[in-house]
N, C-alpha and C positions, 0 to 999 in steps of 0.2 A: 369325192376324191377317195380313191383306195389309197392303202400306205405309200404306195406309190403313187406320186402324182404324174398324170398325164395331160400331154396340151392338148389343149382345144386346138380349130384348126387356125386361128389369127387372133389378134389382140390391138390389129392396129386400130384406134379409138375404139375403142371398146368402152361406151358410156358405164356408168357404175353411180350408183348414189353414196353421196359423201356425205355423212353427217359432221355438223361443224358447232360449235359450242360457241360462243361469245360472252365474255363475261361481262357485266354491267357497271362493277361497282370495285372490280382493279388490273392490273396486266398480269398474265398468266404465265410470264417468266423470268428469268433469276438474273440478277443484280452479281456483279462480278465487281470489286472493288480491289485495291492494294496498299495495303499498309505492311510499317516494319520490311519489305521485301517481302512478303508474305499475300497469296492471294485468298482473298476472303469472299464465298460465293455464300448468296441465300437466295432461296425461292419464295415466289411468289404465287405458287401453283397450286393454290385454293379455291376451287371452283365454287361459290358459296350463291351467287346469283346471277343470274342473265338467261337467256336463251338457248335453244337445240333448234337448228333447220335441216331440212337434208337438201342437199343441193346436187344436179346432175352435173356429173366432172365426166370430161370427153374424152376419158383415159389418162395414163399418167402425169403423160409430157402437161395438160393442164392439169392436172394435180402439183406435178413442179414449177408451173406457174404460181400458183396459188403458195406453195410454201416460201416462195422467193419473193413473193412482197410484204411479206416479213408483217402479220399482224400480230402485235403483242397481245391482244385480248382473244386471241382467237385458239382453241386447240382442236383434238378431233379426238372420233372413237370410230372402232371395226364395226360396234352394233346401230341398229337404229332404234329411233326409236318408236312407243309403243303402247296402246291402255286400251282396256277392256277385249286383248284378243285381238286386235289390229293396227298395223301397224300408220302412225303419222308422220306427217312432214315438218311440223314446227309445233314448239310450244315453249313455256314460258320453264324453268327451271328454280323450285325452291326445295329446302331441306325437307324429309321425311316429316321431324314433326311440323314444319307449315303447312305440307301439305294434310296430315292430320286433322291439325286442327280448324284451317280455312274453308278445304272441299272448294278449293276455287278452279272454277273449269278454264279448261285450257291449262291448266299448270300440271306436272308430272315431276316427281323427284328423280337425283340419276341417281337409281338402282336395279337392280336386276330385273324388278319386278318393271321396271317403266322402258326396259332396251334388249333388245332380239337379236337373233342375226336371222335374214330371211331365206327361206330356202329355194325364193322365184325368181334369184337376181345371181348376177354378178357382183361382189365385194371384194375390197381392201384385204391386202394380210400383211403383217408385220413379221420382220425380225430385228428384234430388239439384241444388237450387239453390244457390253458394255463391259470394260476393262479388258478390252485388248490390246495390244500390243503390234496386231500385223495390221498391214496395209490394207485398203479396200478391195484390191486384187486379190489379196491372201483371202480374206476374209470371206468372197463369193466362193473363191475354189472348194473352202473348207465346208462351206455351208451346201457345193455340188457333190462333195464325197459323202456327206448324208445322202443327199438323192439326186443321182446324178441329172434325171431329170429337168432341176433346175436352171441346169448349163442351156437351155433353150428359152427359158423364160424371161420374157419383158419385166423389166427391175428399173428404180431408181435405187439410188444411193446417197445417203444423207449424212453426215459427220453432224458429229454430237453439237445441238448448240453453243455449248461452250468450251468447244475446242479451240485450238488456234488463238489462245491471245496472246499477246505479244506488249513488253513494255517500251513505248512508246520512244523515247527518248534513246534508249540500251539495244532493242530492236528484240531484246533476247526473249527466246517463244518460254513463257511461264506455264502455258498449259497446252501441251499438247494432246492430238486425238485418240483417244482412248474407247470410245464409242461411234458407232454408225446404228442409224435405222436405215432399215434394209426394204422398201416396198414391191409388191408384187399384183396382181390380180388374180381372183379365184374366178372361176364358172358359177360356183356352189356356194354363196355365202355361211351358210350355215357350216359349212363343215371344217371352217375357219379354229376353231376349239379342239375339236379329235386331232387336224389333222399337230397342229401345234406340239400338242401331247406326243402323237405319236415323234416327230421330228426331233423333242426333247430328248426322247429318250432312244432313238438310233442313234442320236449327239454322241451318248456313253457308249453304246458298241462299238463305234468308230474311233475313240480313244477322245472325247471332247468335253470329257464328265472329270470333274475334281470335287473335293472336298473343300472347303474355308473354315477356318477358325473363327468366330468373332472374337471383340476385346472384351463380351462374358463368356466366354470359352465354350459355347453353342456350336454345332456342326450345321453348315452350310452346302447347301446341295447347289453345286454351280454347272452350267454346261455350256456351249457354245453361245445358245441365244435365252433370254429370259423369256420360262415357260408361263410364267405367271401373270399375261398379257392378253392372253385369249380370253376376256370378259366383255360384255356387247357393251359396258359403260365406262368401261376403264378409259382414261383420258391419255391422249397421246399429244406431250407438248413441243411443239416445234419453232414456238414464237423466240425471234435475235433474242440476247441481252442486253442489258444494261450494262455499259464499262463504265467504270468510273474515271476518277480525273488521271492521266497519265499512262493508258492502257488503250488498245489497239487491235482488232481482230483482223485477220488474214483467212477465214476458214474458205479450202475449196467448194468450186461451184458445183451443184448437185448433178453428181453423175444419170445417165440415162440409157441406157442400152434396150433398145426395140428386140422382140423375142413374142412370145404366146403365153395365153392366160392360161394357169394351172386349171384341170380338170378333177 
């Protein structure tokens, strides 16, 4: 990919390898409960043990298959992965120091050093849209005035898993959408990182860049989509929640729109 992304000439099924995580030992998403009238969410999204496979997905439409049957043990990453210089299709996933101290073959820990992005395939890319405010329409348009290119590209569209809840009883929406991950295909796996960066930061030329305060008075570098995602192990969680008792989810169905694989 140049700064410019360019299509390929189609994308319809366009196979791509999908690495997928599974955890062993709890579910890898957040628990939404309500007390007081107040909603109280916590995660579960500690990847601490289970597995990596890479599995062939036949383009997005089964990729949105796959996110719609909703498994809570399951998340994913953009990288595959990888040891001694080549890359594998499965292995077993424990901490840095287990693997230290074990040397147990077939195990790889998830860091940098165990996941790649490859540069002989087609791969996954993300936009990670969070705390906004405009609709999924807005949100593509804003995301084509960085590169208009995009405006041709094969996309799902995914609302944040815990948008849309709804108390049960009152009907009234307590957590609306505020978040979309945005998917795409590349030609070029590897170049999933650059191109990221670069996109971040046409984000600010185009007027998409602010500052945040936090509650220790730290400056926040915010832009359209979060640049800080483009790592080959970084986990990308998609698995339902848990509602508790009295609560109700309504989240729309994953959008899909057919288009061409970024080049």
């Amino acid at each position: 990919m140049d700064d410019e992304l360019n299509l390929s000439e189609k994308s319809e099924s366009t196979r791509f390898n999908l690495t997928v995580f599974q955890s062993s030992d709890k579910p890898l998403n957040k628990t939404i409960t309500l007390k007081d009238g107040e909603l109280r969410k916590a995660s579960n999204g500690q990847f601490t043990a289970g597995r990596v496979d890479v599995v062939k997905c036949d383009g997005l439409q089964a990729f949105a298959e796959l996110l719609r049957a909703g498994h809570k043990h399951v998340a994913f990453s953009l990288g595959r992965p990888c040891t001694d210089g080549r890359f594998i299709d499965s292995a077993e996933i424990v901490t840095s120091a287990e693997l230290s101290e074990k040397q147990t073959p077939g195990c790889i820990s998830r860091t940098k050093s165990h996941f790649a992005f490859s540069e002989e395939e087609p791969g996954l890319f993300m936009f990670d849209v969070d705390g906004s405010d405009k609709t999924p329409e807005e949100v593509w348009d804003s995301l084509c005035n960085v590169d208009p290119q995009l405006a041709f590209a094969e996309h799902l569209i995914v609302h944040s898993s815990s948008s849309y809840v709804y108390e049960e009883s009152s009907g009234t929406l307590l957590s609306p959408s505020s978040g979309y991950h945005i998917y795409c295909l590349v030609k070029n796996a590897a170049d999933v990182p650059r191109y990221g960066d670069v996109f971040a930061k046409r984000s600010w030329l185009c007027g998409y860049g602010r500052i945040e305060v936090s509650k220790a008075g730290s400056f926040l570098i915010r832009q359209l989509m979060d640049a800080c995602i483009y790592s080959p192990e970084r986990l990308i969680f998609e698995a339902p929640v848990n509602l508790g008792s009295g609560l109700v989810q309504r989240k729309p169905a994953i959008a899909f729109r057919s288009g061409g694989v970024l080049d």
